[in-house]
NUDO-90610 format. One record per residue: residue in three letters; x, y, z of N, C-alpha, C, O in turn. Coordinates in pm, whole numbers, plus 50000, padded with zeros to 5 digits. Example, Ala and Ser with C-alpha at 12.3 -4.5 7.8 and 13.67 -1.06 7.14 Angstrom:
<nodes>
ALA513194943150780512304955050780513204967050780514244966850846SER512854977550708513674989450714512905000350787513415011450804
</nodes>
This chain:
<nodes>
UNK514107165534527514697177334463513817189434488512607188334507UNK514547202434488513357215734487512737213034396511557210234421UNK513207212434240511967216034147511127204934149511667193834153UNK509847205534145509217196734136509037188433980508047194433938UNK509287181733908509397179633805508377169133777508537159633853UNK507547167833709506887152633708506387151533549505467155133476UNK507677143633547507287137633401506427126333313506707115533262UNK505177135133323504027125133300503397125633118503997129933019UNK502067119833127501587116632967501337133532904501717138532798UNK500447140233032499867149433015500967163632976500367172732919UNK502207165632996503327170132994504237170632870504457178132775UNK504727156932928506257155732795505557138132741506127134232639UNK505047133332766504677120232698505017111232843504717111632963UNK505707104532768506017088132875507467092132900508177100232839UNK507797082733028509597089033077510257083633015509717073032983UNK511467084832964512787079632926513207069832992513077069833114UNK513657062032943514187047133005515257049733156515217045933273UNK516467061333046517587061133173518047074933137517497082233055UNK519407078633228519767090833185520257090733063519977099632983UNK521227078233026522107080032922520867078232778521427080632671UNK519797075632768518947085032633518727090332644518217096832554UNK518807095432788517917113432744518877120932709518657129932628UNK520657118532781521147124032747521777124232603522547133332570UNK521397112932510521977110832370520727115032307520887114732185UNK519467119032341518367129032276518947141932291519077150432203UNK519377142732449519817156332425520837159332375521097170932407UNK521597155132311523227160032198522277159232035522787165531942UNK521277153532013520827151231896519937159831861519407160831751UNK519627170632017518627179431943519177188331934518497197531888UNK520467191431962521407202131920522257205031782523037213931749UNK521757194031719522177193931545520887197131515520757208431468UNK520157192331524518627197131464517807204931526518037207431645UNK516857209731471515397219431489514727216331615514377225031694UNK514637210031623513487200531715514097186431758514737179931675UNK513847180431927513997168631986513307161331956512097160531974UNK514467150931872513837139531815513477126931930514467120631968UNK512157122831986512247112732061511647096932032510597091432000UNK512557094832052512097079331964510867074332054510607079332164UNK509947061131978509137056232068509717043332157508877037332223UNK510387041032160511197030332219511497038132395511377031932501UNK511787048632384511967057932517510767060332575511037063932689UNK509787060432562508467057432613507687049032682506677050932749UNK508607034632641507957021332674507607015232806506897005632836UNK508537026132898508987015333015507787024133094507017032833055UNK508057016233253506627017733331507147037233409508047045133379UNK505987037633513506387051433556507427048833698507857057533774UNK507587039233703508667038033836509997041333824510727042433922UNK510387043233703511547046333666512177064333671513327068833664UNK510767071233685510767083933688511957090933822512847099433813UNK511547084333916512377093234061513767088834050514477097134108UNK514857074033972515777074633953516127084033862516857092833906UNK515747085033722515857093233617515737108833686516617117533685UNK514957109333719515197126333771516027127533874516327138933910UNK516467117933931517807122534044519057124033966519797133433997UNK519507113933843520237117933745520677126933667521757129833617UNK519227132333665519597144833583519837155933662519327154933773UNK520437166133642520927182133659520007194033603519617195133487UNK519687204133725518727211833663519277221733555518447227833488UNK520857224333527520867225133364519957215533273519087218833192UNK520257206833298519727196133151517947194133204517107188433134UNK517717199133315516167194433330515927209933263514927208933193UNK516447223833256516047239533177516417232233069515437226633019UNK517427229933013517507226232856516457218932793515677223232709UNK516527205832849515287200832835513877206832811513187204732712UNK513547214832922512397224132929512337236532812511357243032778UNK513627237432767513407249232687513537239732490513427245632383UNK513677232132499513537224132346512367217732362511937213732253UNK511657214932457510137215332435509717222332424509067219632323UNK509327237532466509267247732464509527254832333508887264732299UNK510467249632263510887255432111510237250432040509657256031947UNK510177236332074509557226331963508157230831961507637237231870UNK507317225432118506377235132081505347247031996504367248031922UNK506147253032052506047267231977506547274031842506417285331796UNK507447257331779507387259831647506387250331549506217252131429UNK505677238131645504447229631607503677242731605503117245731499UNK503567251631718501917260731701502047271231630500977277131628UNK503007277631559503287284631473502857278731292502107282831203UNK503727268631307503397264131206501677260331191501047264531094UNK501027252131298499317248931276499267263931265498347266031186UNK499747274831301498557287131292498997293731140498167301231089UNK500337290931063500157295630932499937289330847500017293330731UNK499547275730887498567269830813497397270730793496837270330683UNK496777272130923495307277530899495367291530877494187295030877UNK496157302430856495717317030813495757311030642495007315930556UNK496407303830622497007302830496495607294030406495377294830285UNK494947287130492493687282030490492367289930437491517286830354UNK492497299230502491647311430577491667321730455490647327530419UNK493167323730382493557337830282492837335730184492027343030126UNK493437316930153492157313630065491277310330011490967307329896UNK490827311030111489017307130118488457321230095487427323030030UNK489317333330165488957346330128489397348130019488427353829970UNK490297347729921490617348929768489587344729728488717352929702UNK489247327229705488507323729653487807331029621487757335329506UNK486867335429738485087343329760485077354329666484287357029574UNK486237360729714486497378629708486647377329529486147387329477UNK487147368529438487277363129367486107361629274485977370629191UNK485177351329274483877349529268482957365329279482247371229197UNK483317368029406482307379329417482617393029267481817398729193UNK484117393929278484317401329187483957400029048483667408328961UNK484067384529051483767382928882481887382528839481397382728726UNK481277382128955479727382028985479467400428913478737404628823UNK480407406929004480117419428975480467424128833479767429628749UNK481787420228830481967423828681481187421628587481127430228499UNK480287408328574479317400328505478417411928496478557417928390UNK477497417028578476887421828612476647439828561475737447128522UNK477987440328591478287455028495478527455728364478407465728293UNK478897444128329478637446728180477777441228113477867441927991UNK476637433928176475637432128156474707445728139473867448128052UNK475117453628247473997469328300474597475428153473727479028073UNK476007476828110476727483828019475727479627866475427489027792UNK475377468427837475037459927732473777466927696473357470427585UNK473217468327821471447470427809471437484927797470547491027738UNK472827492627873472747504127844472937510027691472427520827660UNK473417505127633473987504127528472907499727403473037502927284UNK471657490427469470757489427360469467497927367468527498627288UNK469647503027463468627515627534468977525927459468127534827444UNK470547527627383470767544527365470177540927235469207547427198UNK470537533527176470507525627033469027527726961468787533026853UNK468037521527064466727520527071466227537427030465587542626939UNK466617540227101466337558027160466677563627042465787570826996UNK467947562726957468367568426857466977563926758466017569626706UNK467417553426764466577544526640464707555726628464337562726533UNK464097553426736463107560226785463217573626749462207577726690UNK463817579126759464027596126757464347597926591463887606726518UNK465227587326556465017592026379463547586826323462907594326250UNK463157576826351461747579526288460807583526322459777581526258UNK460817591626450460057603926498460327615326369459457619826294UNK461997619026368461917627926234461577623226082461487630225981UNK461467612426093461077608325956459127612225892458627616225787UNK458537607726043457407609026002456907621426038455727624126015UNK458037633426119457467646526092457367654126018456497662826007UNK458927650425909459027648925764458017648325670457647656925589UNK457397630925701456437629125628455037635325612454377636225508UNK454687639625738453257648025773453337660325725452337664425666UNK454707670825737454947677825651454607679725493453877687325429UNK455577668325459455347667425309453567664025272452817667025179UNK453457657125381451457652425340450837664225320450187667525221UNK451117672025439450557686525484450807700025359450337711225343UNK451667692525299452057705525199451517700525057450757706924985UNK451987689525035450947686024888449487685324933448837685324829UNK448637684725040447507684425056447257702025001446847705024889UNK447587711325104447707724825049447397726924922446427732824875UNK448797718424842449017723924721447867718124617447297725224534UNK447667706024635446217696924594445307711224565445117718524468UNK444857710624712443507723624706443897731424640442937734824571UNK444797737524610445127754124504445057745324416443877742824396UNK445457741824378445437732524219444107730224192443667732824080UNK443057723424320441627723224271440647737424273439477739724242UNK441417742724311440237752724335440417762024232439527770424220UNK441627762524133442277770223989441217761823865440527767823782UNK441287749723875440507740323832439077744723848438667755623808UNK438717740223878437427748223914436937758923873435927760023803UNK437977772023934437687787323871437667788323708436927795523640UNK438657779523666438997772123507437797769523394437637772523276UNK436837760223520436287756023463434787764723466433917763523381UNK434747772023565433487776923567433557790623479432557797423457UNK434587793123440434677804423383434637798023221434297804223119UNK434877790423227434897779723045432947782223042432367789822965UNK432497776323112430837770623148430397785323149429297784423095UNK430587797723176430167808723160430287811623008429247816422964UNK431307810022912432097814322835430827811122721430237816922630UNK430807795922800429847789822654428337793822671427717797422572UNK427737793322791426717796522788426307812722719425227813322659UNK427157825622728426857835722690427027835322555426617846122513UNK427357829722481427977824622341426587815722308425917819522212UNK426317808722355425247803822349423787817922345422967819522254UNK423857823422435422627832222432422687843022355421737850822351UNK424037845322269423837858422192423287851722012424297847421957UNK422557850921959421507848921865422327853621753422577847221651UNK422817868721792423077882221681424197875721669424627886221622UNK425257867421665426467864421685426757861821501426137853821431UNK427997872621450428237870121320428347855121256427397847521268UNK429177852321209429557842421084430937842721155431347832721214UNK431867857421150433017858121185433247852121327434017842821353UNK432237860921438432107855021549431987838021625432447831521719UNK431087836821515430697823021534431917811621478431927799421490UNK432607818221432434097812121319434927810121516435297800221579UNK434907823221544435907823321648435517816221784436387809521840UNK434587817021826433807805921955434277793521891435117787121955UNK433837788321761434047770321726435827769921741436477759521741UNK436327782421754438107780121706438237775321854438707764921900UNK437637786521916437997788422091437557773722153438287767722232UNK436897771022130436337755622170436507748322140436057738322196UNK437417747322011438327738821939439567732322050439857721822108UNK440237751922027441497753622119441067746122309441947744622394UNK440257744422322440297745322452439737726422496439977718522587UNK438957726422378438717712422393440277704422371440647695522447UNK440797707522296442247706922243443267703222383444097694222388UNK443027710222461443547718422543443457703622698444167697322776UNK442087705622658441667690622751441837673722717441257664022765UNK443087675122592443137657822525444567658422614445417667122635UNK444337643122655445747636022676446767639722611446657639422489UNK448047644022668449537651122594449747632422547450317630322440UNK449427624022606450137613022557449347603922434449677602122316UNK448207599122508447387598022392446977602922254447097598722138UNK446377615222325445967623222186444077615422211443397610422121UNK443967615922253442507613922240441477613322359440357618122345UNK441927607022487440827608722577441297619622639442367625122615UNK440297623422737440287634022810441227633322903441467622222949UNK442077646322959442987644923043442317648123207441747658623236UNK442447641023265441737638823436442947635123486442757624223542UNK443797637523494444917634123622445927647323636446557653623551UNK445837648623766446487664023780447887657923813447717648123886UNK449057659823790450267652623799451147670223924451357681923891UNK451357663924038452307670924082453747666824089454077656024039UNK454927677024166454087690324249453587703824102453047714724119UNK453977698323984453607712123859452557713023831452187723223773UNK451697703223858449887705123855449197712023728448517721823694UNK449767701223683449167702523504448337691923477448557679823483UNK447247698823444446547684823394446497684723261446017692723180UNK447347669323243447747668123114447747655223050448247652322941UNK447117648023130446917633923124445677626823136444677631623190UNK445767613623077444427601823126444857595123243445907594823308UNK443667589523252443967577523360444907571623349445877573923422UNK444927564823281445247552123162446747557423152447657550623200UNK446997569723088448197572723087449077578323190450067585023162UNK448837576723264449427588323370449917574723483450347577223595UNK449807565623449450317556723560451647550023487452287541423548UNK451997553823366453147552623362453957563523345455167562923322UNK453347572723354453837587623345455117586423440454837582223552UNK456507589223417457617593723520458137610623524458677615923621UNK457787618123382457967632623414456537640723325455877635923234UNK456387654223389454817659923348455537661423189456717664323170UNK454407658523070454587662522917454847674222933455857678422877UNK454347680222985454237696022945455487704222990456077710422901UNK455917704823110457477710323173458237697723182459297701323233UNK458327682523157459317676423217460097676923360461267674723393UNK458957680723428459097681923569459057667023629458007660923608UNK459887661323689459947652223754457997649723844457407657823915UNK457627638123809456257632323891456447627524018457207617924031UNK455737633824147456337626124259454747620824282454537608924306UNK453877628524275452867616824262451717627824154451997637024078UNK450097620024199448967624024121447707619524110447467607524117UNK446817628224092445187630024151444297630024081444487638523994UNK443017623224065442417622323957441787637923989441607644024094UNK441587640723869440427651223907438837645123844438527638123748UNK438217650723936436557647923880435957659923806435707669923874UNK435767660023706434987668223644434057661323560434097650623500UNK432817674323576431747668023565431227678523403430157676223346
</nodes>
């Protein structure tokens, strides 16, 4: 024949027995998708090939050629959307993973960001708390010193009072009536508002009256004298 045809393993498989199966393969692959070939059509030896192809007609040897050809090429279609289909997801998978890695990750950064502002706040109010506080130290310290140094002027002017009282000799009856009143009043002046008897040594602010003992002044909650609320209080030393 012109065409050279050689129907070998490497090709179409093993030859067909005779014409009449190839030709009842070929009516059967015309209801279906693909040529169904049984293994029974395979069996026989290769000597049978040069009758069988004189039988056939190069219509039915193109027909033939073209339902392998279909079949073919709908086997390698199919292996190749199987493996893309393989392939999509193995890339889902990853792409998958990777995303949820990241997400992890950001709201992890979000978390820490979040205890950083927190921190920062936290920090910054008791920055104002204790500038507050140094303040307030800074201002009753102030006020301390004026309070001691009135004290003081208080007292040195008392210690003048008596000593010149002391050095005047000529001093009436009447006079001398009024120094014991004045030193009365003033010793008076220096007893515990609560007691009534020891000496008052605790300067109670911020009204800085000294109007108290030791002893009494630690349960002191407002000054005797104005009922000024006590926020705190200082011994004084006098000598």
């Amino acid at each position: 024949m012109a065409i050279q045809l050689q129907l070998q393993q490497r090709n179409f498989g093993r030859p067909l027995d005779s014409a009449a199966e190839f030709h009842r393969h070929l009516q059967l692959g015309n209801g279906q998708s693909s040529l169904l070939l049984s293994q029974e059509c395979w069996s026989k030896s290769d000597s049978r090939i040069d009758n069988f192809v004189a039988e056939m007609s190069v219509d039915q040897i193109d027909r033939f050629i073209r339902l392998e050809s279909e079949r073919f090429r709908l086997l390698l279609q199919h292996k190749i959307n199987q493996q893309i289909r393989v392939l999509l997801n193995q890339i889902e998978n990853r792409t998958r993973v990777l995303f949820q890695q990241k997400d992890e990750e950001i709201a992890s950064t979000n978390m820490r960001t979040i205890q950083l502002e927190q921190l920062l706040k936290k920090l910054e109010m008791e920055n104002q708390k204790r500038k507050r506080a140094v303040e307030e130290n800074q201002a009753m310290v102030a006020s301390l010193s004026h309070a001691l140094d009135e004290m003081r002027e208080k007292l040195l002017a008392s210690a003048n009072d008596a000593e010149s009282s002391n050095n005047n000799v000529r001093i009436g009856e009447d006079d001398a009536s009024d120094f014991g009143n004045n030193k009365k009043r003033k010793k008076m002046r220096m007893i515990c508002q609560i007691c009534n008897s020891r000496i008052s040594c605790v300067l109670l602010l911020p009204c800085r009256h000294l109007c108290s003992c030791k002893s009494c002044a630690s349960a002191l909650e407002f000054c005797p004298v104005c009922n000024a609320t006590k926020k705190a209080s200082i011994e004084a030393v006098i000598s």
